[in-house]
MDTraj code that builds the backbone (N, CA, C; nanometers):
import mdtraj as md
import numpy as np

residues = "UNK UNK UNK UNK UNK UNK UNK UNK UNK UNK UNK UNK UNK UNK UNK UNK UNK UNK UNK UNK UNK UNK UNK UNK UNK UNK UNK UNK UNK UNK UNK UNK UNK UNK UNK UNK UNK UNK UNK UNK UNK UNK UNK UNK UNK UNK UNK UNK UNK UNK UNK UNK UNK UNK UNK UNK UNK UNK UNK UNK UNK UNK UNK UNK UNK UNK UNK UNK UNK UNK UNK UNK UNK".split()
xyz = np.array([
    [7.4410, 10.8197, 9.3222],
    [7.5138, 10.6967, 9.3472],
    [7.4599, 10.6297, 9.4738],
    [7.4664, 10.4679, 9.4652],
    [7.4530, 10.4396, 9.6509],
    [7.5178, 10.4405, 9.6915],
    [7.5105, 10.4077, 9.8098],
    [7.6001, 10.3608, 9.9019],
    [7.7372, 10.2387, 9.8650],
    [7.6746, 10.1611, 9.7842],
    [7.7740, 10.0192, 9.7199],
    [7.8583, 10.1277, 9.6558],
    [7.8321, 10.2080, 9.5459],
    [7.8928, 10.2640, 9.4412],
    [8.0008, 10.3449, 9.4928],
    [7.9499, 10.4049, 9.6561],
    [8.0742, 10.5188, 9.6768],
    [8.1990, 10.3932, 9.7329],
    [8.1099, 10.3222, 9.7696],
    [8.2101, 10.2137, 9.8945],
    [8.3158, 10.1507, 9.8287],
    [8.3034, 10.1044, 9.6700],
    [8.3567, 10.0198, 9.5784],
    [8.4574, 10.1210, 9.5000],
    [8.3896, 10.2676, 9.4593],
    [8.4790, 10.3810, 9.4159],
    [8.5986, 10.3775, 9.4984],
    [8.5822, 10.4183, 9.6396],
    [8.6763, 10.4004, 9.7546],
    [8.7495, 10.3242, 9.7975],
    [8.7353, 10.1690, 9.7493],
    [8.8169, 10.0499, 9.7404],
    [8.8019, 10.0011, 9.9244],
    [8.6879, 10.0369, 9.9832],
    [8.6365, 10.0287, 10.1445],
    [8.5737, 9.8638, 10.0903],
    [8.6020, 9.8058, 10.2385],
    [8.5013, 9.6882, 10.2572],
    [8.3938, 9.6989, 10.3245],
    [8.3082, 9.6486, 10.3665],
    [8.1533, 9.6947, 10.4342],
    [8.1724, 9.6959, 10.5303],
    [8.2977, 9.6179, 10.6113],
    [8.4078, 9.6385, 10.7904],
    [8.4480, 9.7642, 10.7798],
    [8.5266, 9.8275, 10.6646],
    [8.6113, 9.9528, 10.6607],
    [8.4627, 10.0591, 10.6787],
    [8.3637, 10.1078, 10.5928],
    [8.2766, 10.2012, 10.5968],
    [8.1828, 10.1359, 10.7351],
    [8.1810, 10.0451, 10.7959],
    [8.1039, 10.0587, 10.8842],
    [8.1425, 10.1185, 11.0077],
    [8.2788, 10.0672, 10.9935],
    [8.3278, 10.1635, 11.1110],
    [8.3781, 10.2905, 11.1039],
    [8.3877, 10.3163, 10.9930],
    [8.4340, 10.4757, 10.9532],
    [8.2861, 10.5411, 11.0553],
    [8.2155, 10.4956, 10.9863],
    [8.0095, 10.5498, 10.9995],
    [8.0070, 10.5031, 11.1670],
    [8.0804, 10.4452, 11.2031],
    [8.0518, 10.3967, 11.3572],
    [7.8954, 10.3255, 11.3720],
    [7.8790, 10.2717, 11.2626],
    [7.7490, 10.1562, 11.3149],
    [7.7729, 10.0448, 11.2641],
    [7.6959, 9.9605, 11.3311],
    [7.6712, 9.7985, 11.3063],
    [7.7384, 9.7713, 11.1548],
    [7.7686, 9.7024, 11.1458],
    [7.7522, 9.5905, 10.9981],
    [7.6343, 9.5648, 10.9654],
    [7.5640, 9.5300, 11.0186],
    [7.4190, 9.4539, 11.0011],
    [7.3226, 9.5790, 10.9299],
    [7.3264, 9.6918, 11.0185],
    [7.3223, 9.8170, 10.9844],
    [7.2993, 9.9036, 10.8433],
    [7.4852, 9.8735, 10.8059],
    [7.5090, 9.9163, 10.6853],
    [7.4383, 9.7902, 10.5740],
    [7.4965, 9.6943, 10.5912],
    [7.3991, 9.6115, 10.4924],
    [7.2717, 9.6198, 10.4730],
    [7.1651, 9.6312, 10.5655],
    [7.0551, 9.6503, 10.5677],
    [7.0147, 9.8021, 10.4790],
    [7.0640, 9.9025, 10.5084],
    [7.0845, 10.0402, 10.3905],
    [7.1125, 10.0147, 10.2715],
    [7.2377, 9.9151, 10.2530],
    [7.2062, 9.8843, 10.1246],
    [7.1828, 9.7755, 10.0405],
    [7.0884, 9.6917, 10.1688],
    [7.0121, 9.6241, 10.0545],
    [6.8654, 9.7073, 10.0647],
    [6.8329, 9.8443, 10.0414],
    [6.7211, 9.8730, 10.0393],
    [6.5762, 9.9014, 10.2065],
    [6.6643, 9.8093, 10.3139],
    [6.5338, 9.8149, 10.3907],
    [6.5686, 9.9678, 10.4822],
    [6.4293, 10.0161, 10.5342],
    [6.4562, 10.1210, 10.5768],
    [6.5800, 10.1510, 10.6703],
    [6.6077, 10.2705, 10.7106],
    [6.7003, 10.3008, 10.8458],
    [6.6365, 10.4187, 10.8674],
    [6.7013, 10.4844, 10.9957],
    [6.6963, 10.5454, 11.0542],
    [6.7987, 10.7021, 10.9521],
    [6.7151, 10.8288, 10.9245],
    [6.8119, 10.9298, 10.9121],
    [6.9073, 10.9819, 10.9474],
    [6.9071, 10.9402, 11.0715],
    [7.0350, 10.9714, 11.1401],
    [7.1591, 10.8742, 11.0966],
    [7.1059, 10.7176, 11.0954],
    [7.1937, 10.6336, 11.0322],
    [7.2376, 10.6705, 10.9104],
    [7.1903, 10.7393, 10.8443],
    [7.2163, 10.7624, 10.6790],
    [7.3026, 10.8605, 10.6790],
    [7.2708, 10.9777, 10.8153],
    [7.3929, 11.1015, 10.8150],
    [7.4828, 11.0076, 10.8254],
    [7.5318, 10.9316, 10.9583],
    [7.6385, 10.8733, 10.9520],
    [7.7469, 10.8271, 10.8235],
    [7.6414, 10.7452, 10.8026],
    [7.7034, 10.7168, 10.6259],
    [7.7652, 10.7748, 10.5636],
    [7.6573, 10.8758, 10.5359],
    [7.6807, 11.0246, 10.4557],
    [7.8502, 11.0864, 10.5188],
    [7.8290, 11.1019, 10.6247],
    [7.9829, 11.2035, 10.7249],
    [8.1116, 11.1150, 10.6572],
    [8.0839, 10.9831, 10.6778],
    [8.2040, 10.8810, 10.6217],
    [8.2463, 10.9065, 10.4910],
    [8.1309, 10.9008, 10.4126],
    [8.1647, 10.9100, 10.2318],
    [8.1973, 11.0389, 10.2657],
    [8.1492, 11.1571, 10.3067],
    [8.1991, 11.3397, 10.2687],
    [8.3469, 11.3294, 10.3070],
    [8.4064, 11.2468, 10.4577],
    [8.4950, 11.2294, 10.5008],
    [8.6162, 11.2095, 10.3634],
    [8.5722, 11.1232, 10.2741],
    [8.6958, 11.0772, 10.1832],
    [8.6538, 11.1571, 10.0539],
    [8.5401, 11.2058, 10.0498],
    [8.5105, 11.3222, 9.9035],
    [8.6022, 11.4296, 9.9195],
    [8.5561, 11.4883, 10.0770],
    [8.6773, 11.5886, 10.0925],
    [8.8614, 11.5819, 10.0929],
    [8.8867, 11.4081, 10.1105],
    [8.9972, 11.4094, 10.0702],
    [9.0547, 11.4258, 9.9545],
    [8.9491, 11.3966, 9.8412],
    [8.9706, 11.3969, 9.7188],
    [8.9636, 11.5266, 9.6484],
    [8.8899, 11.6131, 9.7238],
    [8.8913, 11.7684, 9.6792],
    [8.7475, 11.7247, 9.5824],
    [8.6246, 11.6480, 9.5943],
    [8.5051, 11.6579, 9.5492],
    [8.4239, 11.6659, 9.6240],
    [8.3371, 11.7605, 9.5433],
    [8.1930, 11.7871, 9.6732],
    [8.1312, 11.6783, 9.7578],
    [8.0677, 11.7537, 9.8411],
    [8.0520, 11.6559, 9.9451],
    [7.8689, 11.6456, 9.9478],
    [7.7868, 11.5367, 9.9426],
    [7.6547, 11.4963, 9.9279],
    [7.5729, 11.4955, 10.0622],
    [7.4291, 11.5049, 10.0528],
    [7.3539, 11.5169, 10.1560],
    [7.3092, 11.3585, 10.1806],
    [7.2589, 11.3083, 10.2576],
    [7.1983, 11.1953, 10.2777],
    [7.0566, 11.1762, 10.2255],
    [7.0038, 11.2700, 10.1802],
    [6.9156, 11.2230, 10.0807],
    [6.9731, 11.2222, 9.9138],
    [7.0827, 11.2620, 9.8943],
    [7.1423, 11.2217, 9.7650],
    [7.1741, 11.0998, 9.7288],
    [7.1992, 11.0280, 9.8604],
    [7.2121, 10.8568, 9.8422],
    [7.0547, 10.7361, 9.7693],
    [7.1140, 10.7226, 9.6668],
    [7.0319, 10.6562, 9.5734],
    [6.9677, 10.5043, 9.6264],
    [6.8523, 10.4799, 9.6445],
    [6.8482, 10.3624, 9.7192],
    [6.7592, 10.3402, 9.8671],
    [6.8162, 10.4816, 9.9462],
    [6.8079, 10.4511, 10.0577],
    [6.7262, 10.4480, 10.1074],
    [6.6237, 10.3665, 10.1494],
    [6.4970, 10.3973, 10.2280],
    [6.4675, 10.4660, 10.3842],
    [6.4038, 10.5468, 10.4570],
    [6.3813, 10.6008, 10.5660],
    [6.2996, 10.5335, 10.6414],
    [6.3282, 10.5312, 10.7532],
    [6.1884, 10.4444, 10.8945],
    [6.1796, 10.5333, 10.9646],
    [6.2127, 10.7073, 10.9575],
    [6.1482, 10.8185, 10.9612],
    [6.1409, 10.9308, 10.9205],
])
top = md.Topology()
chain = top.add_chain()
for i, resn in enumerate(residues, 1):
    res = top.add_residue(resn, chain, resSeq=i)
    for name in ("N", "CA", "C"):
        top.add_atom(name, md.element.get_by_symbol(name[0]), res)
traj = md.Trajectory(xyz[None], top)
């Protein structure tokens, strides 16, 4: 799944998961429209979505499981 798919599952706006993830807006949009980020930015991501998987009692994904995401290292 991407990033859109968990965000929209979750009923989050791109304000709500950005600050869950504690980065920019600009940030998160940029992840998912495809241009690279930073891995560490993507854990972030990642910690936010595991954050509400684990509420749900479903496994929780690595940041390279995110479909989409490109790396700038």
């Amino acid at each position: 799944m991407t990033i859109d798919d968990y965000r929209i599952e979750f009923g989050w706006s791109k304000s709500k998961l950005s600050e869950m993830a504690g980065i920019d807006m600009g940030t998160l949009k940029s992840a998912i429209d495809g241009n690279p980020v930073f891995r560490a930015t993507a854990g972030k991501i990642v910690n936010a979505i595991n954050q509400e998987l684990q509420r749900r009692g479903q496994p929780t994904i690595r940041y390279t499981d995110l479909e989409g995401v490109k790396f700038a290292d």
